[in-house]
C-alpha positions in Angstrom: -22.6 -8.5 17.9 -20.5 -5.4 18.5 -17.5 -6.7 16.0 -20.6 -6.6 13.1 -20.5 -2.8 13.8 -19.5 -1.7 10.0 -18.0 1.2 8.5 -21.3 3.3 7.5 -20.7 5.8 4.9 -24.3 7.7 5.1 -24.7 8.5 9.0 -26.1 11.5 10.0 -26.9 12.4 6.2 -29.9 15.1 6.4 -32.4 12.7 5.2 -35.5 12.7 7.9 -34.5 16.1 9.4 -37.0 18.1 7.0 -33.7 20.1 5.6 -34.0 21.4 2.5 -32.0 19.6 -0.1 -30.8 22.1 -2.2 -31.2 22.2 -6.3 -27.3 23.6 -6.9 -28.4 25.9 -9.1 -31.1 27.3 -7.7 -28.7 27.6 -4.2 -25.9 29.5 -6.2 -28.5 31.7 -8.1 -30.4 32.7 -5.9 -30.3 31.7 -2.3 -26.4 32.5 -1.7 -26.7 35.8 -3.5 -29.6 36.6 -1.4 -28.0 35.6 1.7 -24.3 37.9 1.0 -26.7 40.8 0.4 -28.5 40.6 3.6 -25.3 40.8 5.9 -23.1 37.8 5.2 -20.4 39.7 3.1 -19.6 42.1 6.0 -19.1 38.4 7.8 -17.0 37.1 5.2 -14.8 39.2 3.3 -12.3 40.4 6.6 -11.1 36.9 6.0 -10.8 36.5 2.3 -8.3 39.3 1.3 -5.8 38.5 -1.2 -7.9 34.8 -1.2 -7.7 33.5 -4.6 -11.4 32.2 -6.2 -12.6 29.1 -5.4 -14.8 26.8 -7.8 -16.9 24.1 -6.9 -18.4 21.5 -10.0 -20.6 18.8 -9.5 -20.0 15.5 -12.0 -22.3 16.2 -14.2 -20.3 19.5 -15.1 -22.2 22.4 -13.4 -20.6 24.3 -11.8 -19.5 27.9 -9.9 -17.1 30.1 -8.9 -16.6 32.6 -5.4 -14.5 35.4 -6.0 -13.8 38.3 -3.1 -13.7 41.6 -5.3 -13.7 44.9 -4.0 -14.8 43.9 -0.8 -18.0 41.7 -1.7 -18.1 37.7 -2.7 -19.5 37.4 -5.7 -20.9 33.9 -7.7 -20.2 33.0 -11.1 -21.4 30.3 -13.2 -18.4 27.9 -14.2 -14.7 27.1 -13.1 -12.8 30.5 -12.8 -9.9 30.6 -14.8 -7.7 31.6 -11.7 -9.3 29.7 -9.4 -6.3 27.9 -7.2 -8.7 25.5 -6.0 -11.3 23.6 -8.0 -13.3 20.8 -5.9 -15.7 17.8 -7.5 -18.1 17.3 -4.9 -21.1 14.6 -4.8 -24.4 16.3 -5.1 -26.0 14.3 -1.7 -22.5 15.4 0.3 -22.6 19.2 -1.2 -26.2 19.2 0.2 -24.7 17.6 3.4 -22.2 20.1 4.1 -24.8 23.1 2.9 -26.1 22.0 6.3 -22.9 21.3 8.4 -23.8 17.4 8.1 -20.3 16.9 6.2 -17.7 18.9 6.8 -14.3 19.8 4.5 -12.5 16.5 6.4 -15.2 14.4 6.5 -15.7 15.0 2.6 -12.2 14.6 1.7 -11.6 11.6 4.3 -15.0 9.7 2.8 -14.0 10.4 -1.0 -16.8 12.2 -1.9 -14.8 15.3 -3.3 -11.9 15.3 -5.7 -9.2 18.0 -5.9 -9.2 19.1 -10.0 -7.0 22.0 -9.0 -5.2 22.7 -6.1 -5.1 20.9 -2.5 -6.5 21.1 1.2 -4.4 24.1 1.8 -6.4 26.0 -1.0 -9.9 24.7 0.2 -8.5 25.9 3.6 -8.3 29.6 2.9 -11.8 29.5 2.0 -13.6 26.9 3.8 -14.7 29.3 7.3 -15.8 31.8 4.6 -17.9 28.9 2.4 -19.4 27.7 6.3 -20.4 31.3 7.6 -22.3 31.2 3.8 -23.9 28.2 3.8 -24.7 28.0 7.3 -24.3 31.5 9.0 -21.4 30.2 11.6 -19.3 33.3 12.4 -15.7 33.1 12.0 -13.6 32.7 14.9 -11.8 36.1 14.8 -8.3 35.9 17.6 -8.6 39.7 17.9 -12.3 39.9 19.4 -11.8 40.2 23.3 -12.5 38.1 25.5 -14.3 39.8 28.7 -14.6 38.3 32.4 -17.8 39.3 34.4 -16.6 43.1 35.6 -15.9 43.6 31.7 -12.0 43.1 32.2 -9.7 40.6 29.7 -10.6 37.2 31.1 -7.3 35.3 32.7 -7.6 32.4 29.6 -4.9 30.5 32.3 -7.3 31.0 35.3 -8.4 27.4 37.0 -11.0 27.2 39.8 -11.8 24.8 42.7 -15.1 23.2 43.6 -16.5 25.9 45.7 -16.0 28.7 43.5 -18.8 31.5 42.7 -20.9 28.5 40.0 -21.4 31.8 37.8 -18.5 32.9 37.3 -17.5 29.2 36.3 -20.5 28.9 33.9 -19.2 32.6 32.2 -15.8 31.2 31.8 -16.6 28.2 30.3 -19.7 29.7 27.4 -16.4 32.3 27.3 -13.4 30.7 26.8 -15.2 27.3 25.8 -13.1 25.4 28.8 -12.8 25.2 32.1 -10.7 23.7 34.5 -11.7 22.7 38.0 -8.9 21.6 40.7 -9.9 18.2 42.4 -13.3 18.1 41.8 -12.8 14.5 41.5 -10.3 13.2 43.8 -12.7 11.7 46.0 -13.5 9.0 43.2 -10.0 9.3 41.4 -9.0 5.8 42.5 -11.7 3.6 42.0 -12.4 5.3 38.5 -8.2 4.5 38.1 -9.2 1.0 38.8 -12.5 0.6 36.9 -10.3 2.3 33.7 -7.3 -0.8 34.5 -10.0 -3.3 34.7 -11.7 -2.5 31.3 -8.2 -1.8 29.4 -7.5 -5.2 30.8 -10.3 -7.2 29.5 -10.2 -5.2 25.9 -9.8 -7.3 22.9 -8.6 -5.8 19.6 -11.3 -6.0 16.6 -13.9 -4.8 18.6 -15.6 -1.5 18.7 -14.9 -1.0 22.1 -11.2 0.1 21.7 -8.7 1.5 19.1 -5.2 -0.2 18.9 -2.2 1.1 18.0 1.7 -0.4 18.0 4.8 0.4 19.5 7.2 0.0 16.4 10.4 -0.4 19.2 8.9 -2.7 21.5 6.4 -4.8 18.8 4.0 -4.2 21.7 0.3 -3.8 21.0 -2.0 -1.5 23.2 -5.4 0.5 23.1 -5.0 3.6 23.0 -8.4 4.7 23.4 -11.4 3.2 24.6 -14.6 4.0 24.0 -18.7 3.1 25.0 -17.8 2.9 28.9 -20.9 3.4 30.0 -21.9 0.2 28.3 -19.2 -2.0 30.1 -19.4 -0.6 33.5 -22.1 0.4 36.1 -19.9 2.6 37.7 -19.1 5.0 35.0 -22.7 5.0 33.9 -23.3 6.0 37.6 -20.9 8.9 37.1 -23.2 10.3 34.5 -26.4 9.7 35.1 -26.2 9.8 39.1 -23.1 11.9 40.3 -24.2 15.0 42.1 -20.9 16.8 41.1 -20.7 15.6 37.6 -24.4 17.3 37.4 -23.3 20.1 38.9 -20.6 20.6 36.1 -22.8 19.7 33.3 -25.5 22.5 34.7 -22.7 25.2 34.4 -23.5 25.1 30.6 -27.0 26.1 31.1 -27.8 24.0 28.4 -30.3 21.0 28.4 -27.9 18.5 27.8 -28.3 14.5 28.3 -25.9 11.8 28.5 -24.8 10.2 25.6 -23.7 6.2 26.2 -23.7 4.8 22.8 -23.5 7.4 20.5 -20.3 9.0 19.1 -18.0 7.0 21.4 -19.7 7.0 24.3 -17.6 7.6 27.4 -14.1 7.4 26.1 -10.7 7.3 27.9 -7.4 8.5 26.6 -4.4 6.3 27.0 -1.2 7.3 26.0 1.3 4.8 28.3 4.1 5.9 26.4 7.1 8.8 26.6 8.7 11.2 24.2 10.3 9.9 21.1 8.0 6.6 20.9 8.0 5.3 17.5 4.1 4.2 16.9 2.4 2.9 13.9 0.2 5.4 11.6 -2.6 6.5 13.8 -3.9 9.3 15.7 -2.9 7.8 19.1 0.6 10.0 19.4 -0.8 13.2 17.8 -3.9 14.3 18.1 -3.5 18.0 16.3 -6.3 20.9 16.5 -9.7 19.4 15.8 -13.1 20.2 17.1 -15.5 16.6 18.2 -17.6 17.7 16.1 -15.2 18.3 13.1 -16.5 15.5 10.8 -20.4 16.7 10.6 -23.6 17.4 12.9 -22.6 20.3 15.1 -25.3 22.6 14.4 -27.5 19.2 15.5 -25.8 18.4 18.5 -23.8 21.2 19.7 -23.6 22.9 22.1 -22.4 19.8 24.0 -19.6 19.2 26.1 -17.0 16.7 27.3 -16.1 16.5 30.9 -12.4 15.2 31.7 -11.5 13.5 34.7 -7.9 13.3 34.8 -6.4 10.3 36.2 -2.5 11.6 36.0 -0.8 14.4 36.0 -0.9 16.4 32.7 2.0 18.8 32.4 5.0 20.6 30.4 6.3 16.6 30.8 4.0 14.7 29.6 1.0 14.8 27.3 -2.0 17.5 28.0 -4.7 18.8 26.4 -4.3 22.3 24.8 -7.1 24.5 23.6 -7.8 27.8 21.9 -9.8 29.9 23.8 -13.1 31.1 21.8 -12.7 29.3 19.1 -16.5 27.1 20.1 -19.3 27.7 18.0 -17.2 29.4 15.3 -15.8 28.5 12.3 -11.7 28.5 12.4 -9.2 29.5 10.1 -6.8 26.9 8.9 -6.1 25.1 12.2 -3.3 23.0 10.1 -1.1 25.8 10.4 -2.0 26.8 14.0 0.9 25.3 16.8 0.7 26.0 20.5 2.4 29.6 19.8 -0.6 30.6 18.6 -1.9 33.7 21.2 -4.8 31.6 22.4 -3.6 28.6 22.5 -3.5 27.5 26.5 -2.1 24.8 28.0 -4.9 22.8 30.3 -2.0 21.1 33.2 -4.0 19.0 35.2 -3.2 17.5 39.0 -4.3 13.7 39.7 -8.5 14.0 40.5 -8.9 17.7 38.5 -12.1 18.0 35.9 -11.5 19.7 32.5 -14.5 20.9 30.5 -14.4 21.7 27.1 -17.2 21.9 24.3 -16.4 19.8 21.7 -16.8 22.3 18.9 -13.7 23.9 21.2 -10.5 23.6 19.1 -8.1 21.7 20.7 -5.4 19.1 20.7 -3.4 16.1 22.3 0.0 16.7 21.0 2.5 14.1 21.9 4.6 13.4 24.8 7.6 16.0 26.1 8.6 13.5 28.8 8.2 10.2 30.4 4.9 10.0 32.0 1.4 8.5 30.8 -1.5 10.6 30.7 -5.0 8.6 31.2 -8.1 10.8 30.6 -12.0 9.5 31.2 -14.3 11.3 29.2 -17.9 11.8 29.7 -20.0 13.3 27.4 -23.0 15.3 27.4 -24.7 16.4 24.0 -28.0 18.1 22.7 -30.8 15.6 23.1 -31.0 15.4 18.8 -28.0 13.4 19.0 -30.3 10.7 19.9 -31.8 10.7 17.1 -28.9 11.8 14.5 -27.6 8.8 15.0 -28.2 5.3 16.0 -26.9 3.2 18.6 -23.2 2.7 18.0 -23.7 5.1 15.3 -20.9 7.8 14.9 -19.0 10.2 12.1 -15.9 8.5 12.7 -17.5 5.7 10.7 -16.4 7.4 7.5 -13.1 7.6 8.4 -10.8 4.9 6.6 -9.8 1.9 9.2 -12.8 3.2 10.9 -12.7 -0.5 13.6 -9.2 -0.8 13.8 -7.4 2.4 15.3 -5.7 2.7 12.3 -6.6 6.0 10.8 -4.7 8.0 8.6 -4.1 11.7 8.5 -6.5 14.2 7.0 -3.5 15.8 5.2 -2.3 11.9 4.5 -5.2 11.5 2.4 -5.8 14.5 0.8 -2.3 13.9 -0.8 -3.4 10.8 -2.0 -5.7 12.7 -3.9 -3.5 14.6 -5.6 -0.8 12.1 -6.2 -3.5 10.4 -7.5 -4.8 13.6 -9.7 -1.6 14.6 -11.1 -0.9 11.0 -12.2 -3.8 10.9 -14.3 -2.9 14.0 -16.0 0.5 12.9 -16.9 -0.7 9.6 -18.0 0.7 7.4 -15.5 -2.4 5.9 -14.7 -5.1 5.0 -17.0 
């Protein structure tokens, strides 16, 4: 039954959560100007200078424009004439991302907005200003300090060990958004090492229990990730449900936070048994950039929530590792897609054999690929907001919208945006009908 798991389009749409669905025009006339007076310009407008308008239109032809003059946004019915970006959206999905239920990639990655002018970049410059608007996220700002206990710059590099001061872990972690804990889990390193072989072993391609990718070199085949752990094995469901210091870590987010087995992708383990230089087929196993989990829809359901990584290798300068930017949870980031690992908060997480990483998965951060020749395996357990339960249903997640959403063979947000537009500017010149 788990291969008849199908690609579904509308999950997590806003139906049953008693959100309002918007009337467009009522939104743009009233509510939005309304909501820029009370406070959110002085949110907004740091970030839009020099930004060109933006227009959004729905099919049937209304439509409006946002314009940073002078300081303030301002609203305009119709398609500015120098708006650089122009964006046909769905009336259900513009009411989904109103309410954070869609985001910019989802919408672009499930077709449910078309690029009339401009390109992702353009919807970029705007789109942290158009989500502090609709849904009063702040802006993730690098130049706001970041402060340790005693009021001093927090260490973003700083790791800790099992018996630290729990408080001063739990401020670093709602701080920073991370945390990393030296070999909290080396006494169970092994038999999770094995449990991980056993699965990878026994996992067959076309199920929704792994993604698949191909070494283009080799010809070989592999899973790169797989996913719903908890469902195949006892002992990882043990680790989150019964492990006194997997509890511990979750309770340093002070948050009542539950399991979550077969939602999302349940537990979830990283693979990535290749070096530098390999030559894989179109997917994300290689390259995971700057994302947030939550980066397709639902965060203000079920965030805060985090992700607890035991790390199974070692995770260094020669291999791959996870990198985040510090702050960045709960905010609404600035065009990631130009943001590398030279960015001033970006931080290196190097990880020993047995050490646990936390991170909340509305964290930015990234799996770039291999500098050297060693693997990196990574178990993931995750703990969300109790509402995820009912967001979505069992084996439910937003990766379903996501083209070769079963197969592990999912292109690039940037990949299919230019479609888009390839597709766009062919119309116009009449080389498609």
């Amino acid at each position: 039954m788990f291969s008849e798991v199908t690609r579904d389009m509308n999950v997590g749409d806003l139906s049953g959560w008693g959100l309002k669905a918007w009337d467009f025009d009522e939104f743009h006339q009233a509510e939005l100007p309304a909501r820029l007076e009370s406070g959110v310009n002085d949110k907004v407008t740091w970030d839009l200078e020099c930004a060109p308008p933006f227009s959004i239109t729905l099919p049937d032809g209304r439509a409006y424009s946002y314009a940073s003059i002078e300081g303030k946004v301002q609203i305009t019915p119709g398609i500015h004439a120098d708006a650089q970006c122009v964006i046909e959206i769905q009336e259900r999905a513009w009411q989904n991302y109103v309410h954070e239920l869609r985001t910019p990639s989802s919408l672009v990655l499930s077709q449910a907005v078309h690029f009339l002018r401009g390109n992702m970049d353009d919807w970029r410059t705007w789109a942290p200003a158009i989500q502090c608007m609709y849904s009063g996220r702040e802006i993730f700002d690098p130049s706001r300090p970041l402060l340790s206990m005693d009021g001093t710059p927090l260490d973003l590099k700083k790791t800790f060990l099992p018996e630290d001061d729990p408080e001063e872990m739990s401020h670093f972690l709602r701080t920073a958004g991370y945390l990393v804990i030296r070999g909290a889990m080396a006494h169970r390193r092994e038999e999770i090492a094995t449990e991980i072989e056993r699965i990878r072993s026994q996992s067959r391609e076309g199920e929704i229990f792994s993604w698949w990718t191909q070494n283009l070199d080799t010809e070989q085949r592999f899973p790169y990730r797989l996913m719903f752990l908890s469902e195949r094995s006892p002992l990882i469901r043990s680790l989150m449900e019964e492990d006194t210091t997997v509890q511990d870590i979750v309770g340093l987010s002070k948050r009542n936070l539950v399991p979550l087995h077969d939602r999302g992708q349940g537990a979830m383990t990283v693979l990535k048994p290749f070096g530098a230089g390999a030559k894989l087929a179109p997917s994300i196993a290689g390259n995971l950039g700057w994302h947030a989990d939550c980066g397709l829809g639902g965060c203000n359901i079920m965030c805060p929530s985090i992700n607890i990584g035991i790390h199974l290798d070692a995770a260094g300068s020669r291999s791959s590792r996870l990198w985040a930017i510090a702050g960045t949870h709960g905010r609404s980031v600035h065009n990631t897609a130009l943001m590398g690992t030279d960015h001033p908060r970006a931080v290196p997480l190097d990880t020993s054999p047995g050490d646990v990483t936390i991170h909340y998965s509305c964290l930015m951060h990234a799996g770039p690929p291999p500098t050297g020749p060693h693997q990196r395996r990574t178990l993931y357990l995750p703990f969300y907001a109790p509402e995820t339960l009912q967001l979505l249903g069992r084996f439910q997640s937003f990766e379903q919208i996501l083209p070769g959403f079963g197969t592990g063979n999912i292109p690039s947000l940037d990949q299919v945006a230019e479609e888009q537009t390839t597709y766009r500017d062919k119309v116009k010149q009449g080389l498609i009908g």
